[in-house]
C-alpha positions in Angstrom: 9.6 -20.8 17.1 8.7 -22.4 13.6 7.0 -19.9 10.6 3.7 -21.0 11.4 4.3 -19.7 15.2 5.0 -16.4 13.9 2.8 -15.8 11.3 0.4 -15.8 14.4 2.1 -13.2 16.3 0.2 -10.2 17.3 3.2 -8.3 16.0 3.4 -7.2 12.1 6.7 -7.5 11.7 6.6 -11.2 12.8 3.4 -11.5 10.4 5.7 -9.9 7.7 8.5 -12.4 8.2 6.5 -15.1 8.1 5.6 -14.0 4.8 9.1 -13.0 3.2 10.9 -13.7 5.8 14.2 -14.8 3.7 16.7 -13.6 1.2 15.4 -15.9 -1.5 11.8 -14.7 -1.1 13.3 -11.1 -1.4 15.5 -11.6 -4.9 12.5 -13.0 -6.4 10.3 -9.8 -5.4 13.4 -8.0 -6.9 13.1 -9.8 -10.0 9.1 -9.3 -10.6 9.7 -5.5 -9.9 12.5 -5.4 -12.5 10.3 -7.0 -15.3 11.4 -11.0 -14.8 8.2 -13.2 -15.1 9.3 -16.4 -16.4 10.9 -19.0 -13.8 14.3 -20.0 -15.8 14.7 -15.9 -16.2 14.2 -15.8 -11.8 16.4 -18.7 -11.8 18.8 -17.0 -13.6 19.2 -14.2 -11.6 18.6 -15.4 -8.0 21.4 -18.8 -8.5 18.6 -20.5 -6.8 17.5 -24.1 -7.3 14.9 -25.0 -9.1 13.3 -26.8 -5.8 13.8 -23.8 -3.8 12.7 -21.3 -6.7 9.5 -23.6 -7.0 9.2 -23.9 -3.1 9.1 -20.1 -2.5 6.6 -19.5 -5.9 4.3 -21.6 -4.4 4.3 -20.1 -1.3 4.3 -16.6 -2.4 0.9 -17.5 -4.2 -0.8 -19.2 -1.9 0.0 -15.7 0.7 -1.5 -13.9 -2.2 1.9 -11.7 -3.4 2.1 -13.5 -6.6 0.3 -14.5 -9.0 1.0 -17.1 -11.7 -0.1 -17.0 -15.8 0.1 -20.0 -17.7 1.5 -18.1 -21.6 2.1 -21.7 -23.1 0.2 -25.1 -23.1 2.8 -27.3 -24.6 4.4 -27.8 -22.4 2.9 -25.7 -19.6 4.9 -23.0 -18.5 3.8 -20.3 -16.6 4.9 -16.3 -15.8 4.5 -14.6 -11.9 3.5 -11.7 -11.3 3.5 -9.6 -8.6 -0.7 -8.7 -7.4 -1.0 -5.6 -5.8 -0.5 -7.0 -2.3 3.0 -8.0 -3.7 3.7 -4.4 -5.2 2.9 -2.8 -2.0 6.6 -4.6 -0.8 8.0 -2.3 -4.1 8.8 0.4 -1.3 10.4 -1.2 1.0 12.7 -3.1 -2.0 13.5 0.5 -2.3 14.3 1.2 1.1 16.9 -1.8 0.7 18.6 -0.3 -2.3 19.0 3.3 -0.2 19.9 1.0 2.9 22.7 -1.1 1.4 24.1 1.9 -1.0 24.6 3.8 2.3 25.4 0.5 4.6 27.3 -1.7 2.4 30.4 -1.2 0.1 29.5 1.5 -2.7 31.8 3.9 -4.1 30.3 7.1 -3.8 30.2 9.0 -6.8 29.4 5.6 -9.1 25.8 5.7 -11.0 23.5 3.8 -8.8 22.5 0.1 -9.7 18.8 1.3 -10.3 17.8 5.0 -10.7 14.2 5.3 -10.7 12.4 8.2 -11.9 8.3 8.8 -10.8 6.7 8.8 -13.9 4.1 11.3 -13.0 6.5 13.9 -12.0 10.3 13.2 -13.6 11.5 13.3 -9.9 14.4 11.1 -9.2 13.8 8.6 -5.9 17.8 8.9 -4.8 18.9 7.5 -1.5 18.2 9.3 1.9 15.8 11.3 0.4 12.0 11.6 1.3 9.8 10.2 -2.2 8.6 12.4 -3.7 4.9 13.6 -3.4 3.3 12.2 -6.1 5.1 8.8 -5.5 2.9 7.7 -2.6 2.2 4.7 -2.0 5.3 3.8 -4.0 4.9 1.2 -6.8 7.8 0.6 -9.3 5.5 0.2 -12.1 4.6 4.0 -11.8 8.3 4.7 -12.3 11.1 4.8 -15.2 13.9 2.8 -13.9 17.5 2.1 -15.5 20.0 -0.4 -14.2 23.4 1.0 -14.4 26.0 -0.4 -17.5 27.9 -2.4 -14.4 24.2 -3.8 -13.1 23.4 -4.7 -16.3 26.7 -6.2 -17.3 26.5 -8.3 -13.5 23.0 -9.3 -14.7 24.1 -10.4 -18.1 26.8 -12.6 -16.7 25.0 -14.4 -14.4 22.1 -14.7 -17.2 24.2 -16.1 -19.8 26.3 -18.4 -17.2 23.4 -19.9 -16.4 22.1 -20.8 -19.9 25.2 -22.1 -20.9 25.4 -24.5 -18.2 21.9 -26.1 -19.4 23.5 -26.4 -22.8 26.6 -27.5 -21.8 26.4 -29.8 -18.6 29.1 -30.7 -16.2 30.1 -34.4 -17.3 28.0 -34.5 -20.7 30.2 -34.4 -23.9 28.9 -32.5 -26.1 
């Protein structure tokens, strides 16, 4: 069964799949709700190639979860954004984080990768815990969140990495 096929199932999740139905699709969501518009930034981040990156943009805006902002005319570049059909997957990004810090390797005790706080009422969202009240539906841009130093420092590395190697080249003398 082909994408198309599913995206006419009767069944949601199938519909859902369809939709962001792969890991690429997901970093990217990842990267809006943590602030990254621009595509080298997503890039960056996500190791993804600039064909795929582009693919799954283009994608994601014609199913309506992004949108796209031209900030520059010379040459045109543009910044994505999340509309509010794409924040509405903010919760379930946070179901992931609670999901792999309980399923996958994490040392207990270590600050998590992304603490989020509801703005409205200073609670902390921690993992395995109900959200609070006043976080329903749950949006990250209602929230304070801080990436951890060693998120950050990941993040950093994999940022700079990749703008070195578009300065630098393999095979180009500089």
């Amino acid at each position: 069964m082909n994408w198309e096929e599913i995206s006419g199932s009767v069944c949601p999740i199938a519909r859902t799949l369809a939709v962001v139905g792969d890991r690429w699709t997901l970093l990217i969501l990842r990267e809006l709700a943590m602030g990254n518009s621009r595509f080298d930034e997503i890039q960056a981040q996500t190791g993804m190639s600039s064909f795929l990156l582009s693919t799954r943009l283009k994608r994601l805006e014609h199913d309506g979860v992004v949108e796209r902002r031209q900030y520059t005319d010379r040459p045109p570049r543009f910044e994505y954004f999340a509309t509010d059909k794409g924040k509405e997957f903010d919760a379930i990004l946070l179901s992931m984080r609670d999901w792999g810090v309980r399923w996958t390797p994490y040392n207990e005790g270590q600050p998590l990768p992304l603490a989020v706080v509801v703005r409205a009422t200073g609670e902390a969202v921690e993992p395995g815990q109900r959200l609070p009240a006043g976080a329903f539906p749950f949006r990250f841009d209602e929230c304070v969140t801080a990436i951890s130093p060693a998120f950050a420092h990941e993040r950093d590395l994999r940022r700079d990495a990749f703008f070195d190697a578009r300065r630098h080249p393999r095979g180009v003398d500089a």
